[in-house]
N, C-alpha and C positions, 0 to 999 in steps of 0.2 A: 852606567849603562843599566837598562833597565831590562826586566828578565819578562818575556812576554808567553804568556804559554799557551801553547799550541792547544786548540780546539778540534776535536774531530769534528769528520765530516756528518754524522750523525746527525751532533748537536747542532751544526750548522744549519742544516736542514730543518729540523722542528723548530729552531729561533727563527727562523726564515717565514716557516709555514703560519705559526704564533701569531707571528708582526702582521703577515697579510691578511690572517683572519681575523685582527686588532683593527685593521684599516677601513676591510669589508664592512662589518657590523658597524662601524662608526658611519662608513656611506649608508647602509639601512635603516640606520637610527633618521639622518638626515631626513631621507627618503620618508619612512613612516610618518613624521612631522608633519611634513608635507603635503603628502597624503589625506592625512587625517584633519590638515586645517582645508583642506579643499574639501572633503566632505561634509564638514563644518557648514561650509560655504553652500553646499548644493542643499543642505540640512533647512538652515535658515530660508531659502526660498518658498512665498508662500507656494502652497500646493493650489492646483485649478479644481473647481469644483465640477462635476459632471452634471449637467440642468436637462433636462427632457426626458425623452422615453429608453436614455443610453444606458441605462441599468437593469437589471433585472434581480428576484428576490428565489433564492431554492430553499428549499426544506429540508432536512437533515437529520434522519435517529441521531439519538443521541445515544453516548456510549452507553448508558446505562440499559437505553433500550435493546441497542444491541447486542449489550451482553444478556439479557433476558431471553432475547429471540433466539442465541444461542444456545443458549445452556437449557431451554424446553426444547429444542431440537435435540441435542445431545441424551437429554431424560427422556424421552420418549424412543429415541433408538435403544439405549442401554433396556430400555422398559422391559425390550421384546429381544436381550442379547447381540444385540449387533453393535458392533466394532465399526465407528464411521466418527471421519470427522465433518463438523460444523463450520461453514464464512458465511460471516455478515460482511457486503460490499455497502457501501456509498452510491449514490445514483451516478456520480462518477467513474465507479470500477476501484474505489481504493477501500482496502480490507481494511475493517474496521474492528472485527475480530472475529479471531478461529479458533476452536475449539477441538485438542485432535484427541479424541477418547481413547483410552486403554486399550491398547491394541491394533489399532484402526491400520489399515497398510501404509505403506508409503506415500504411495500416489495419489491417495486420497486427498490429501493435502491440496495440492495445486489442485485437482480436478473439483472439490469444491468451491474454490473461489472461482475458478473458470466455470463452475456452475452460478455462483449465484452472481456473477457479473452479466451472464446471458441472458438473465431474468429480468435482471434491472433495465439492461438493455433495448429487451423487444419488449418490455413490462407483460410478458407473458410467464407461464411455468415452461420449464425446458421441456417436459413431454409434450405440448402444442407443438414446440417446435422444432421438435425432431421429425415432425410430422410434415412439417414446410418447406425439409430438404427434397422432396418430391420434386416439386417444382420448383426449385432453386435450389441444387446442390452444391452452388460455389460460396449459401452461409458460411456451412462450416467451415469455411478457409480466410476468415475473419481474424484475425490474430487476438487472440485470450478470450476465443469464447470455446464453448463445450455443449456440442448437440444431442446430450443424454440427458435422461430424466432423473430429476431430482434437485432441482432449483426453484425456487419461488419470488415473484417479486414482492416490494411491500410499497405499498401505496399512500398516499393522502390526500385528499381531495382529488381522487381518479389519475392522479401523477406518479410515474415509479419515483423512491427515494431511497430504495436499497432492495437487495437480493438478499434473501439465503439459499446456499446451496449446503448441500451433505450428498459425499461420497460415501461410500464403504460398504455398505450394505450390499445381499446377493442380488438385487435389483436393481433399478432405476425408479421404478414402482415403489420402493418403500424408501430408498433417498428420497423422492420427492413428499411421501408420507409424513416424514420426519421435520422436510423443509416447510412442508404446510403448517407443523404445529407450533413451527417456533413465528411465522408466521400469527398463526392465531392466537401466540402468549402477547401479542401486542393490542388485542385488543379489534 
């Protein structure tokens, strides 16, 4: 006879648990093959070409610029002691870079890239168009823009292609002072 020895219930459980996460992954494995030769499949299909007027061409700073435009914004606040941060936006609204100087507050942060996304926007400075909530007060309720001064857009051939905005400063007057210079390090 033969002596068989008893297993807790423990280990029954974790052999248990083992086996079915042994099983699982083997269905996954299956599955990901699968998967992956079907994408294969969709891979190889040629692509359609788009022929007519169905495309269009944007312009775009490029990082380098944009880190330029920043960082003479940034030297030109520091210039005159003031604590403010710098966004370069995309004619899109996407931050391309920020720059948050020594000190600068908190809110600075978000309030100049909602400045300089408002700029690129109306391709205006944001103190024009703080000046438009007059007669039309329901801009500001535009979701990610900021109807204070001190955004600037940046241009190319009379088209916005990016914003800088600088918060921080005791004004909006010298945010936009600041957002004008990094502006004009471009040229």
């Amino acid at each position: 006879m033969k002596h068989v020895k008893k297993v807790s219930k423990r280990t029954r459980v974790i052999t248990g648990a083992s086996l079915a996460a042994a099983v699982a992954l083997g269905g996954f494995g299956a599955y990901s093959a699968s998967a992956s030769d079907a994408a294969q499949a969709v891979a190889a299909a040629p692509a359609a070409d788009v022929r007519g007027n169905a495309t269009t061409t944007t312009t775009h700073l490029t990082v380098d610029a944009a880190s330029r435009a920043a960082q003479a914004a940034l030297d030109a606040a520091e210039k005159e002691g003031r604590k403010v941060t710098v966004a370069v936006v995309d004619r899109n609204g996407n931050t391309v870079v920020t720059l948050r100087g020594d000190g600068a507050g908190p809110q600075s942060y978000e309030s100049a890239v909602k400045k300089a996304y408002t700029a690129v926007a109306w391709n205006a400075p944001t103190s024009e168009l703080v000046e438009r909530l007059d007669d039309a007060p329901t801009l500001k309720d535009i979701p990610g823009t900021l109807f204070l001064a001190g955004g600037a857009p940046v241009t190319a051939r009379n088209a916005p292609i990016a914003g800088v905005g600088v918060a921080g400063a005791p004004s909006g007057a010298l945010d936009e002072k600041y957002a004008r210079a990094g502006v004009d390090a471009l040229g």
